[in-house]
Residue frames as a rotation matrix with the C-alpha (Angstrom) as fourth column:
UNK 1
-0.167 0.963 0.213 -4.27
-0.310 -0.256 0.916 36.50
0.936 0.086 0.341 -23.81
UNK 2
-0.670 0.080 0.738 -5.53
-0.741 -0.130 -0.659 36.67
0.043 -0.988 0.146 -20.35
UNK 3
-0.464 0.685 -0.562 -7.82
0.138 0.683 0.718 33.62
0.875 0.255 -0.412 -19.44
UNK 4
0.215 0.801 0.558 -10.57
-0.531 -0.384 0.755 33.34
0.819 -0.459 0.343 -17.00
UNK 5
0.060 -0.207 0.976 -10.14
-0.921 -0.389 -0.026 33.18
0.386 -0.897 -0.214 -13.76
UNK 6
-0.755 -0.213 -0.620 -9.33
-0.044 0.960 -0.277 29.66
0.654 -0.182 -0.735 -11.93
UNK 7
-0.792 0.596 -0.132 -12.50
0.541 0.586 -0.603 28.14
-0.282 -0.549 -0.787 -10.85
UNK 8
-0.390 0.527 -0.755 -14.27
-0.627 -0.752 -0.202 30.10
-0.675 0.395 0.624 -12.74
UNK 9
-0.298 0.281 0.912 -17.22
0.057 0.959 -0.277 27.44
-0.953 -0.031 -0.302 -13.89
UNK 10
-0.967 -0.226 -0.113 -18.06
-0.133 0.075 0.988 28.90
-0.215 0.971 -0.103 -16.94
UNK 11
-0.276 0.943 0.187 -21.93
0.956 0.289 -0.044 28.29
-0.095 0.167 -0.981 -17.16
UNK 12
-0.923 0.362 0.128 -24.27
-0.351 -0.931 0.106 30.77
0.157 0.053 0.986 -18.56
UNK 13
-0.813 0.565 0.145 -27.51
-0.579 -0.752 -0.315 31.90
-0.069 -0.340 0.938 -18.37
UNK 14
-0.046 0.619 -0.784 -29.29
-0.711 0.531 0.461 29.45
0.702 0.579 0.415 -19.84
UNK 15
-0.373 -0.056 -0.926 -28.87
0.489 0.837 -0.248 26.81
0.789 -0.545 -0.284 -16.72
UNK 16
-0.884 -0.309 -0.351 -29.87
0.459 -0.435 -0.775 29.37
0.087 -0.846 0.526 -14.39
UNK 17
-0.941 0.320 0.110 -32.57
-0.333 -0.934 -0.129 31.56
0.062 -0.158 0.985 -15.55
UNK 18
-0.342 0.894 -0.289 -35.47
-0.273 0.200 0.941 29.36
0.899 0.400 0.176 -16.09
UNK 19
0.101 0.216 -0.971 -35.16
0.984 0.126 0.130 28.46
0.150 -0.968 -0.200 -11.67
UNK 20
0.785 0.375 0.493 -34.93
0.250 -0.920 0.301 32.27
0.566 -0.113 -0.817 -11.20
UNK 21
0.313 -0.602 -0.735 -31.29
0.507 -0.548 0.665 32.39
-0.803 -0.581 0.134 -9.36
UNK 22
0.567 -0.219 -0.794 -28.58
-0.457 -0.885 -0.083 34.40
-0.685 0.410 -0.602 -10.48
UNK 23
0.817 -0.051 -0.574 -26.69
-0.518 0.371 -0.771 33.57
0.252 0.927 0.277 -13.18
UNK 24
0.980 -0.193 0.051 -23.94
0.118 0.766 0.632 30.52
-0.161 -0.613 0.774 -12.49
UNK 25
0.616 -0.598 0.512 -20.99
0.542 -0.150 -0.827 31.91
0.571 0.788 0.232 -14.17
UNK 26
0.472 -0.530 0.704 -19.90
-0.380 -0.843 -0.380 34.31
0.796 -0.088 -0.599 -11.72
UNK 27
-0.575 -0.767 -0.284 -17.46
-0.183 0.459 -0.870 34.09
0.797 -0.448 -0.404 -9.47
UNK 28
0.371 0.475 -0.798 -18.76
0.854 0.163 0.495 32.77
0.365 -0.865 -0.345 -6.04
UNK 29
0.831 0.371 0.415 -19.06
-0.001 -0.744 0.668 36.02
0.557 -0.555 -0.618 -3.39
UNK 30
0.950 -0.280 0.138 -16.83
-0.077 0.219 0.973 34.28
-0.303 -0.935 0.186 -0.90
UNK 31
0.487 -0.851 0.197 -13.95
0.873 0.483 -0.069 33.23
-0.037 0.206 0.978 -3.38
UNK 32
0.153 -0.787 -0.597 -10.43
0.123 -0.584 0.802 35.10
-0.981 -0.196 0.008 -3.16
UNK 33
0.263 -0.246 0.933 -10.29
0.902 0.406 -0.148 34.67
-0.342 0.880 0.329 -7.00
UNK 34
-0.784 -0.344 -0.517 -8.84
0.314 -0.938 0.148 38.09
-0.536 -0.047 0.843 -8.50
UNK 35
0.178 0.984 0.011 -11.68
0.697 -0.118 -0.707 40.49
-0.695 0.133 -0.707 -10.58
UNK 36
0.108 -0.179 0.978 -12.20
0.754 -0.626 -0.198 42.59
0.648 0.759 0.067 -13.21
UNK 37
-0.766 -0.638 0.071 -11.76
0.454 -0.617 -0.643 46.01
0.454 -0.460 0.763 -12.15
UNK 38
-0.661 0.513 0.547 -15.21
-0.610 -0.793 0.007 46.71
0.437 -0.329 0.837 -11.75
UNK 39
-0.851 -0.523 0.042 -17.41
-0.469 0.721 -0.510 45.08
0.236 -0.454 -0.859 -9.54
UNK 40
-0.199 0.980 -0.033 -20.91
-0.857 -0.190 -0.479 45.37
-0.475 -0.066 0.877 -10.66
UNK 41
-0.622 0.109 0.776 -22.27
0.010 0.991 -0.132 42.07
-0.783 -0.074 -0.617 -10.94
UNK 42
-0.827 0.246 -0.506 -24.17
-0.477 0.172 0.862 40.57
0.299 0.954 -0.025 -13.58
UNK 43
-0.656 0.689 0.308 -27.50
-0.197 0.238 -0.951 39.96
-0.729 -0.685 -0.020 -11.87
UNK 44
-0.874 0.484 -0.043 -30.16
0.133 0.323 0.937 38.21
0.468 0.813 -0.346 -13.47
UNK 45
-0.377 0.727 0.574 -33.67
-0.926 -0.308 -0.217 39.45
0.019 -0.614 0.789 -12.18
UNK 46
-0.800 -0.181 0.572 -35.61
-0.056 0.972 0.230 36.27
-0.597 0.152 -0.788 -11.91
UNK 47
-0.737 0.601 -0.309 -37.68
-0.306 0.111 0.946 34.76
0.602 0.792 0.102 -14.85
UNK 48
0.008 0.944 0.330 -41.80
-0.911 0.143 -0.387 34.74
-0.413 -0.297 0.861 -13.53
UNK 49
-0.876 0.035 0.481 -42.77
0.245 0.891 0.382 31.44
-0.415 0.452 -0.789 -13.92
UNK 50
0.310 0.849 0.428 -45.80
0.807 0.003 -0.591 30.93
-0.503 0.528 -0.684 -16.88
UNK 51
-0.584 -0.210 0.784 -45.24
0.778 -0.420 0.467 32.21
0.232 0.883 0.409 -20.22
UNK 52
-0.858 -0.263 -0.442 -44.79
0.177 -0.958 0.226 36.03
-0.483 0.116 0.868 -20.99
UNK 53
0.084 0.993 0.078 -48.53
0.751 -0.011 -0.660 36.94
-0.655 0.114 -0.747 -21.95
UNK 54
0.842 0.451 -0.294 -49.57
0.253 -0.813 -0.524 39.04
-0.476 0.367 -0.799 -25.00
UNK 55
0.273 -0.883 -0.381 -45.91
-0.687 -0.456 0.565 39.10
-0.673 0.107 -0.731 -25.97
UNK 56
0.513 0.266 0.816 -46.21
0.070 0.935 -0.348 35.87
-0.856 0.235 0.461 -28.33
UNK 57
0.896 0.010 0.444 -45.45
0.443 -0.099 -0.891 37.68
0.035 0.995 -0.093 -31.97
UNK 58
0.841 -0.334 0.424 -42.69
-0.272 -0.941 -0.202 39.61
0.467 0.055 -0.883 -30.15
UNK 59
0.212 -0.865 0.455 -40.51
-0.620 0.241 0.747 36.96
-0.756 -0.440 -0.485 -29.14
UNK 60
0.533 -0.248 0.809 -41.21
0.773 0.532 -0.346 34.78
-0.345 0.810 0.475 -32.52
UNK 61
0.936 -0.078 0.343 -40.03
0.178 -0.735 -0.654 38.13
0.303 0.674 -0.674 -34.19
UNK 62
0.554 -0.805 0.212 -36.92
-0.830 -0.553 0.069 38.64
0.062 -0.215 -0.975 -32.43
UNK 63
0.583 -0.568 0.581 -36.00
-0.402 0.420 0.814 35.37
-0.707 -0.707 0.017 -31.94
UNK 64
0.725 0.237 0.646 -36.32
0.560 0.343 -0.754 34.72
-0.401 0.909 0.116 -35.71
UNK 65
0.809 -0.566 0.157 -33.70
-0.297 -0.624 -0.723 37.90
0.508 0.538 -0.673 -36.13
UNK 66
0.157 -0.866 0.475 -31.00
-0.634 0.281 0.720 36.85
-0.757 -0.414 -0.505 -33.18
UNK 67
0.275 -0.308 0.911 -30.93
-0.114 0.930 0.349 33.50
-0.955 -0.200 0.220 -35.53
UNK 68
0.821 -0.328 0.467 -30.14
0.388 -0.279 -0.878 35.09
0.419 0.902 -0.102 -39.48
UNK 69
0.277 -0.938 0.208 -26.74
0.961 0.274 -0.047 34.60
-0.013 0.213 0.977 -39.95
UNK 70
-0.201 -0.473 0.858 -26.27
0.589 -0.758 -0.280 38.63
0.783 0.449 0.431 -40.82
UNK 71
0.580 0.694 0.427 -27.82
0.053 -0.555 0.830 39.53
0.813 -0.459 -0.359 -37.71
UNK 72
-0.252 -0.643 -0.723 -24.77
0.760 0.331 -0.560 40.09
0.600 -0.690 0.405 -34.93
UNK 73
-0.935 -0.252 -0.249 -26.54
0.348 -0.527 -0.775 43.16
0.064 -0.812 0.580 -33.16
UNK 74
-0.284 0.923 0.260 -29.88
0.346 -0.154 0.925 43.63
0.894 0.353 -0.276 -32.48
UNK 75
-0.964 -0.267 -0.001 -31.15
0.161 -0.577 -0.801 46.42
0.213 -0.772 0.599 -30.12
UNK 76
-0.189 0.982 -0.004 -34.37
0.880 0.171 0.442 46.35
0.435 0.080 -0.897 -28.67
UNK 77
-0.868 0.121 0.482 -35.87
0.002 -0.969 0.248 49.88
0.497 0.216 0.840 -28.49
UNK 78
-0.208 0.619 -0.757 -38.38
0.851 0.496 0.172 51.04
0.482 -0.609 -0.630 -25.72
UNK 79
0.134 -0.170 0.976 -39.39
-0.629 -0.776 -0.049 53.84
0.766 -0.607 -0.211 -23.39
UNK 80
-0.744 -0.382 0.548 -39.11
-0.464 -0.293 -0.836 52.77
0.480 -0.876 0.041 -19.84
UNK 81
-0.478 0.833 0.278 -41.24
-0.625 -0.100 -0.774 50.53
-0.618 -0.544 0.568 -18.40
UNK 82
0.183 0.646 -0.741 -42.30
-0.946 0.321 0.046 48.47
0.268 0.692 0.670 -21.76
UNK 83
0.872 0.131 0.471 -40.99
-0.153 0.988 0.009 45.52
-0.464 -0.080 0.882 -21.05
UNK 84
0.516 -0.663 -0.543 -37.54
-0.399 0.375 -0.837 45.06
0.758 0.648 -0.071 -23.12
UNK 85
-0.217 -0.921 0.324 -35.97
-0.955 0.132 -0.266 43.43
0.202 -0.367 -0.908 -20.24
UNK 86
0.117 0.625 0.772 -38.49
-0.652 0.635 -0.415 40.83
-0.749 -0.455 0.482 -19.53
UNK 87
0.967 0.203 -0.156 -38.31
-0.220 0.352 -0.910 40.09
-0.130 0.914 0.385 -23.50
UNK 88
0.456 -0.754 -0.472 -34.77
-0.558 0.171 -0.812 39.84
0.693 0.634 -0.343 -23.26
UNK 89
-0.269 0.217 0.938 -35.02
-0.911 0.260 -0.322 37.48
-0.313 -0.941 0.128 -20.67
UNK 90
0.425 0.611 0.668 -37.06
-0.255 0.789 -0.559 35.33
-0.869 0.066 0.491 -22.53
UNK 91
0.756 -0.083 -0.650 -35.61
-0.593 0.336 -0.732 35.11
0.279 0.938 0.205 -25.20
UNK 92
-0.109 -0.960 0.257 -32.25
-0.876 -0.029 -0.481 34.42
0.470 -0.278 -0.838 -23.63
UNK 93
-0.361 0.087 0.928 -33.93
-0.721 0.605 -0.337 31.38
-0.591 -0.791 -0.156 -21.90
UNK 94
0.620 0.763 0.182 -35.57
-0.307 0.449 -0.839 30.40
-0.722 0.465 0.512 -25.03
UNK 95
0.837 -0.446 -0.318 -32.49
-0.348 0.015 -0.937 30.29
0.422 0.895 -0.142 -27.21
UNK 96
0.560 -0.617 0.554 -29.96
-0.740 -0.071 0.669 28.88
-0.373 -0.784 -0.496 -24.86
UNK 97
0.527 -0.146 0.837 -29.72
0.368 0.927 -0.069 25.66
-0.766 0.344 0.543 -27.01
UNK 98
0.796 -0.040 0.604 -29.09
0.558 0.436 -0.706 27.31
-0.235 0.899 0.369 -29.54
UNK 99
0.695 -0.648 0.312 -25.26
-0.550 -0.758 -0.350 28.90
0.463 0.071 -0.883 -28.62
UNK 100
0.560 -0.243 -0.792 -23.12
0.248 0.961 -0.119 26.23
0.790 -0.130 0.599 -28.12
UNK 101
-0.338 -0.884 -0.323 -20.84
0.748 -0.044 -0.663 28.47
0.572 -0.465 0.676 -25.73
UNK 102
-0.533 0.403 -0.744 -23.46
0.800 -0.045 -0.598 29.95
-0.274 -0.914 -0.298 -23.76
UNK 103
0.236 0.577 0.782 -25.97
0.388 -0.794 0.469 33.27
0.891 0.193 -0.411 -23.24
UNK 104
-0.755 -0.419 -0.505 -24.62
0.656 -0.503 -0.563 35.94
-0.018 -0.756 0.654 -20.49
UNK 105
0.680 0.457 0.573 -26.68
0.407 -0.886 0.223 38.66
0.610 0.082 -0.788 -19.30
UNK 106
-0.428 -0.876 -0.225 -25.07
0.888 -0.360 -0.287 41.59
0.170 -0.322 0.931 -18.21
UNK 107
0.571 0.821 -0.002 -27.07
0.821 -0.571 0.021 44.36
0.016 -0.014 -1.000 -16.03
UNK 108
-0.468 -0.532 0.705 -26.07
0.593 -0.781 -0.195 47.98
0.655 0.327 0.681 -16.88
UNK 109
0.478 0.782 0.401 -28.64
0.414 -0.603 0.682 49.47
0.775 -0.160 -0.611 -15.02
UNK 110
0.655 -0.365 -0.661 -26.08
0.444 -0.522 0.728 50.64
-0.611 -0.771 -0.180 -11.62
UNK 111
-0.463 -0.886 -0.005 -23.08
0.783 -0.412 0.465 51.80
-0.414 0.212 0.885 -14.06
UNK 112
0.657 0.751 -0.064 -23.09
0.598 -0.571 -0.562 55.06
-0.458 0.331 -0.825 -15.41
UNK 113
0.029 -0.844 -0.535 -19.40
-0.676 -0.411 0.612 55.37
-0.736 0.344 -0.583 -16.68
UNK 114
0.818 0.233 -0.526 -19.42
-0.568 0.476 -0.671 54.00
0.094 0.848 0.522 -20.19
UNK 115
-0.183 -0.980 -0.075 -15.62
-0.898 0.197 -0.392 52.98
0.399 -0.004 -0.917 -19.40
UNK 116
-0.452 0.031 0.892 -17.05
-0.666 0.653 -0.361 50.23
-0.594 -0.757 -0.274 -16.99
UNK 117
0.483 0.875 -0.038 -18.92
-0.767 0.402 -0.500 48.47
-0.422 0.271 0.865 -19.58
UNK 118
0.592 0.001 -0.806 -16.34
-0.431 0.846 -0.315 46.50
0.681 0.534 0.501 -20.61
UNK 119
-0.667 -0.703 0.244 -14.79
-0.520 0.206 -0.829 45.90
0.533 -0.680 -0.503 -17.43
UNK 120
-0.022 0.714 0.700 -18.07
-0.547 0.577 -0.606 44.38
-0.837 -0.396 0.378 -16.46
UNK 121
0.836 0.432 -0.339 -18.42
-0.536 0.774 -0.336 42.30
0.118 0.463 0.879 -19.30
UNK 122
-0.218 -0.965 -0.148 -14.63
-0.540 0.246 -0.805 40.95
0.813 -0.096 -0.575 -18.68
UNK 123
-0.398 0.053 0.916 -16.09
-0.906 0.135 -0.401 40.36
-0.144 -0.990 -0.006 -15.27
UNK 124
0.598 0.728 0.335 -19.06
-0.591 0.683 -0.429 38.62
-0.541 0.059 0.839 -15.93
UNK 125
0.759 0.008 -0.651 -16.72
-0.346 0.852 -0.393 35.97
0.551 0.523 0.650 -18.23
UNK 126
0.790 -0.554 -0.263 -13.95
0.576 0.523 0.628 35.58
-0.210 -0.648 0.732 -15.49
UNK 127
0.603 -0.742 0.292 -11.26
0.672 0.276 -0.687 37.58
0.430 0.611 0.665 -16.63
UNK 128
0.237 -0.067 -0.969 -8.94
0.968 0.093 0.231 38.28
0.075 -0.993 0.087 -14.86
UNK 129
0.860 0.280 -0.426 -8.02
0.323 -0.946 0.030 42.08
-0.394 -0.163 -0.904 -13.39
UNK 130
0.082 -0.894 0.440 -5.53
0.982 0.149 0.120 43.62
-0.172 0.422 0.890 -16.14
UNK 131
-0.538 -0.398 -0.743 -4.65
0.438 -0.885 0.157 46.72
-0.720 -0.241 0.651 -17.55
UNK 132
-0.079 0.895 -0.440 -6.98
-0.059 -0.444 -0.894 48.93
-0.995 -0.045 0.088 -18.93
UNK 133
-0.108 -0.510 -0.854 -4.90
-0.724 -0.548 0.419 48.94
-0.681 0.663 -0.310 -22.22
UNK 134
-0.809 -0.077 -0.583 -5.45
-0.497 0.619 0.608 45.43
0.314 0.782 -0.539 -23.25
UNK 135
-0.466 0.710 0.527 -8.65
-0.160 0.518 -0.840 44.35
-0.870 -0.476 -0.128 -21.70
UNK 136
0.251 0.941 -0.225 -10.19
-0.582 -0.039 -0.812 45.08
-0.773 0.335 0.538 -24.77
UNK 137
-0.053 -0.467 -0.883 -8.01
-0.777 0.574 -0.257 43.17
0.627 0.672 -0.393 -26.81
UNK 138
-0.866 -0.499 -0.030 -8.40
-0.441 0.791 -0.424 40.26
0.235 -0.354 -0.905 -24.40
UNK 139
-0.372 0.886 0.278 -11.72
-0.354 0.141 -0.924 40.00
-0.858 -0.442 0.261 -24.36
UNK 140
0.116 0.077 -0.990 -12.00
-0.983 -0.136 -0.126 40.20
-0.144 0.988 0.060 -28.39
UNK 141
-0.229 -0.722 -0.653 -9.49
-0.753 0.556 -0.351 37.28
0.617 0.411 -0.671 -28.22
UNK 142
-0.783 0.335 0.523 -11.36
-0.260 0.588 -0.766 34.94
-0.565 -0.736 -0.374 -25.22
UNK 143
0.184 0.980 -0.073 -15.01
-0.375 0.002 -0.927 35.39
-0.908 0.198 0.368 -27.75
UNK 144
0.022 -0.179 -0.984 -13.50
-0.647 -0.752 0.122 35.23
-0.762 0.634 -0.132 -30.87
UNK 145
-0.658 0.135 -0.741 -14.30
-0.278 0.871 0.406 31.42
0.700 0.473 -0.535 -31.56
UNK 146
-0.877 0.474 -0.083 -17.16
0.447 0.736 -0.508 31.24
-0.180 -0.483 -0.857 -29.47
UNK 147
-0.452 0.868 0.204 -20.72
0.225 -0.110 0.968 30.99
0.863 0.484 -0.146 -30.27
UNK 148
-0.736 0.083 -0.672 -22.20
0.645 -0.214 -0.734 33.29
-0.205 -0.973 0.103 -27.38
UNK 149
-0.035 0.466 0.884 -24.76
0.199 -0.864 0.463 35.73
0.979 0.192 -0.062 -27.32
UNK 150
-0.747 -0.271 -0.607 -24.55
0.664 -0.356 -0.658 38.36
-0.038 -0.895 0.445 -24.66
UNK 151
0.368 0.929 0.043 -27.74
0.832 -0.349 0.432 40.16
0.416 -0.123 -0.901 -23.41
UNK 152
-0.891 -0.411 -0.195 -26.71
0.452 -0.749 -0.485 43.86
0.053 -0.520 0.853 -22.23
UNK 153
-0.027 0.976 -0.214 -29.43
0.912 0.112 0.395 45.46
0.410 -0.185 -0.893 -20.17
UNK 154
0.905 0.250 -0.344 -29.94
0.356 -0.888 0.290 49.25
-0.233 -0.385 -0.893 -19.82
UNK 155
-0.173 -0.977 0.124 -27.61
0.925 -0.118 0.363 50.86
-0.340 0.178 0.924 -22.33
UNK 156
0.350 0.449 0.822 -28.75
0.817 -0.575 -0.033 53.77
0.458 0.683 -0.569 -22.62
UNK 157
0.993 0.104 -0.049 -27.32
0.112 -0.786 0.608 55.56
0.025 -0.609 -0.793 -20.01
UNK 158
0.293 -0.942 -0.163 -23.88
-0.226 -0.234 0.946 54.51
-0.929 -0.240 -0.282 -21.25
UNK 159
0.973 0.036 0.228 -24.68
0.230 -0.064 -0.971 54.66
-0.021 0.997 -0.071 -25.28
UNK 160
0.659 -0.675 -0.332 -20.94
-0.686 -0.720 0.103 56.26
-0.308 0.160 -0.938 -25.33
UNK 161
-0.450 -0.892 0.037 -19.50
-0.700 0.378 0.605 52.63
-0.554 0.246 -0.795 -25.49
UNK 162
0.789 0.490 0.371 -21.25
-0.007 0.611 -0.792 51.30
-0.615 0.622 0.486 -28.35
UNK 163
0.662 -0.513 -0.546 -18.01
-0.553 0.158 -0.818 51.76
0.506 0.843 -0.179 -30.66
UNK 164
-0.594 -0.736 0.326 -16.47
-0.803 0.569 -0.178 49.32
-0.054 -0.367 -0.928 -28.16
UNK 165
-0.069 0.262 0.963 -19.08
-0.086 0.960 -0.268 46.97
-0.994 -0.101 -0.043 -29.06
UNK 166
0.752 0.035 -0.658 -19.19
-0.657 -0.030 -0.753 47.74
-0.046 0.999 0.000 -32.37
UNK 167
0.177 -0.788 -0.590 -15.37
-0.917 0.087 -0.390 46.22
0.359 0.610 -0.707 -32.31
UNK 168
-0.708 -0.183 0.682 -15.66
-0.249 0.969 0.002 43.14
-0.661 -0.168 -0.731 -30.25
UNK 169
0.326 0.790 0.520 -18.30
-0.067 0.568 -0.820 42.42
-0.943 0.232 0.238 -32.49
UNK 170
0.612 -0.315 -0.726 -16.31
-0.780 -0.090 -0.619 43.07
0.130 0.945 -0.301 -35.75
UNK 171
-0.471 -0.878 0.088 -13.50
-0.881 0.461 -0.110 40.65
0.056 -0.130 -0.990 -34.05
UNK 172
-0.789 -0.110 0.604 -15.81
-0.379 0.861 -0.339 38.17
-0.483 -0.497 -0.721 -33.00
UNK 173
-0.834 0.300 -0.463 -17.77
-0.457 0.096 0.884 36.28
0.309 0.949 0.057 -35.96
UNK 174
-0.386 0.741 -0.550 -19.92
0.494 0.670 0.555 33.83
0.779 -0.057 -0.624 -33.90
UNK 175
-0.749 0.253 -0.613 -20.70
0.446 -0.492 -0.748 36.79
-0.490 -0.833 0.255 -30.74
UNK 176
-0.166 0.778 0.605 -24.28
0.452 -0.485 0.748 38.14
0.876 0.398 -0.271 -30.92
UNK 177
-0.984 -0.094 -0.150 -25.34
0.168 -0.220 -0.961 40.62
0.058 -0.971 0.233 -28.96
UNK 178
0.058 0.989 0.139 -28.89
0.803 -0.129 0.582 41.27
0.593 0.077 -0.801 -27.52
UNK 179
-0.861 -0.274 -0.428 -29.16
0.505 -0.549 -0.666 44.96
-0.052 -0.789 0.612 -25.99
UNK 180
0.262 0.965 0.028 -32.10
0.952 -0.263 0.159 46.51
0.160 -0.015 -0.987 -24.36
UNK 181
-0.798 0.014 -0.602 -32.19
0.248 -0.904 -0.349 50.62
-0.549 -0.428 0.718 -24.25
UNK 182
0.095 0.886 -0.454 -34.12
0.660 -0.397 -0.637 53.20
-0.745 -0.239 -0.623 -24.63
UNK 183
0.571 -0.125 -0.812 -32.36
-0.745 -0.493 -0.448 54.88
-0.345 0.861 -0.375 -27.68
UNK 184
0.970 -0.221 -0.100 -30.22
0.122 0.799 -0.588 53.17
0.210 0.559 0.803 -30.40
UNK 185
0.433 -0.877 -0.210 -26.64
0.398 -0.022 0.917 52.76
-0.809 -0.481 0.339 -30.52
UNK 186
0.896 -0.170 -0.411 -26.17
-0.444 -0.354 -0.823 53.97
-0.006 0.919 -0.393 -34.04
UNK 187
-0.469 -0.773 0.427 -23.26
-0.261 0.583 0.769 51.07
-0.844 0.249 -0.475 -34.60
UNK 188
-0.276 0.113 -0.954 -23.06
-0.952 0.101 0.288 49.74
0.128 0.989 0.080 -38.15
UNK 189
-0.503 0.577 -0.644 -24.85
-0.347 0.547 0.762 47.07
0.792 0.606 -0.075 -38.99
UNK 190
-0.724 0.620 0.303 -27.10
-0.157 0.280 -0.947 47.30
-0.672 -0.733 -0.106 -35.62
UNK 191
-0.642 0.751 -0.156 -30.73
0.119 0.298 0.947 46.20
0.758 0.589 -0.280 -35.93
UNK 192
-0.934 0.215 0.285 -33.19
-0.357 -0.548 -0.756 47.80
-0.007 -0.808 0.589 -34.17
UNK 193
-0.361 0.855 -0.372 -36.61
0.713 0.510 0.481 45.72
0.601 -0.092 -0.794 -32.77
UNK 194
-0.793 0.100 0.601 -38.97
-0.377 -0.856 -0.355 48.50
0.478 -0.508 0.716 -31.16
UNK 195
-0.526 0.773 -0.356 -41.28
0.770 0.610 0.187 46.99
0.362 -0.175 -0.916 -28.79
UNK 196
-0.517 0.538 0.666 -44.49
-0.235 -0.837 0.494 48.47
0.823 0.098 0.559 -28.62
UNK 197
-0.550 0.489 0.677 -46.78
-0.833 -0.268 -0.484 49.04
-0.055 -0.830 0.555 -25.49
UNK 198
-0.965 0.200 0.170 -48.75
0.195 0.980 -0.044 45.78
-0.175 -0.010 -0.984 -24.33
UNK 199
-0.730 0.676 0.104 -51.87
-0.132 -0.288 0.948 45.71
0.671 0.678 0.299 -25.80
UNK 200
-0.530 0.801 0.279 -54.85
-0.667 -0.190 -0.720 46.03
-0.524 -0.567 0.635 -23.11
UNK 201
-0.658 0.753 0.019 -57.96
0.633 0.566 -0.529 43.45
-0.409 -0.336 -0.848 -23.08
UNK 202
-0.525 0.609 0.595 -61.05
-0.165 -0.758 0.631 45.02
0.835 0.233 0.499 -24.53
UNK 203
-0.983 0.047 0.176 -62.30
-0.125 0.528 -0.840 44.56
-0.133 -0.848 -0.514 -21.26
UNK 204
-0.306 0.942 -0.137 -66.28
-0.745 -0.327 -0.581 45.38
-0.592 -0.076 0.802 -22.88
UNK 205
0.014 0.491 -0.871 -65.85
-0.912 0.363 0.190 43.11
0.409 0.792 0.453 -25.64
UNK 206
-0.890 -0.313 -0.331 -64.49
-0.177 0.907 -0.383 40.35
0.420 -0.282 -0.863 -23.47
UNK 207
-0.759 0.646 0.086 -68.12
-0.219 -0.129 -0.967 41.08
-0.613 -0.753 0.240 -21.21
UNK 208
-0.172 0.358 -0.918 -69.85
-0.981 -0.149 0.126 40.99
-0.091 0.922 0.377 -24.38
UNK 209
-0.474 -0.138 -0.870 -68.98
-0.599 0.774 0.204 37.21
0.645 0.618 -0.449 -24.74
């Protein structure tokens, strides 16, 4: 099994996102360290400070499924524009305690070859640049005793490699995953959380008072 890169610190998301950098795990820009094959970074947008308005019942509601034992995939469902990254954001910042081996986010939004998705998630844990043939078997085997939950953002536009998460998740008992798109992945036992449109102010009744 391939291990993660040397100097490769190993923090996730959870130490990072609530100051708004990027996420502390990756390699540093400057280092010579080798890479996955692809080279799309795991950017974290930053988290707005002051709590996620109007969205209250919709992060108790997911956060309440990420944490039932039967729950290893849960896909949060959206058009464009609702908000399912912000929410997976927060949650990821809210639940950080509770993954002893960390919370990754991983943005999809630049890739658009499904093939790259797991060369970017290889990335985003250090590992190092191998052959195409066993990455996925070395990744399986790096998660496969760690409590982690990985946040994948904007999978819809590469929905083709959900039966490659389907199987690191079958390998890896304590790996949850938290993915935001815009359709489902139709993997077995996903779980699908549709967030609905923020609810508008009555702005008359509020005038009213």
């Amino acid at each position: 099994m391939r291990k993660p890169a040397p100097g490769h610190n190993g923090r996730s998301l959870h130490h990072s996102v609530g100051n708004g950098t990027a996420p502390a795990h990756l390699p540093d820009e400057e280092s010579n360290e080798p890479r996955a094959k692809a080279s799309h970074q795991a950017g974290t947008p930053a988290l707005p400070r002051g709590p996620l308005l109007g969205r209250a019942e919709c992060l108790h509601g997911i956060r309440a499924l990420l944490l039932q034992q039967h729950v290893g995939l849960l896909t949060l469902t959206g058009p464009g524009g609702v908000g399912k990254t912000r929410i997976a954001l927060q949650v990821a910042a809210d639940l950080g305690d509770a993954f002893a081996d960390g919370v990754y986010f991983v943005a999809l939004a630049p890739i658009r070859t499904p093939e790259l998705v797991l060369d970017t998630i290889a990335h985003t844990f250090g590992i190092r640049e191998i052959g195409a043939d066993t990455l996925e078997a070395d990744v399986r085997a790096y998660l496969c005793n760690k409590q982690t939950l990985l946040v994948l953002d904007n999978f819809e536009q590469v929905v083709a490699a959900a039966p490659m998460v389907a199987r690191l998740l079958q390998g890896c008992p304590q790996l949850k995953m938290l993915i935001t798109s815009r359709v489902r992945l139709n993997c077995y036992h996903e779980h699908e959380y549709t967030v609905p449109p923020l609810q508008l102010p009555d702005l008359k009744a509020m005038a009213a008072l």
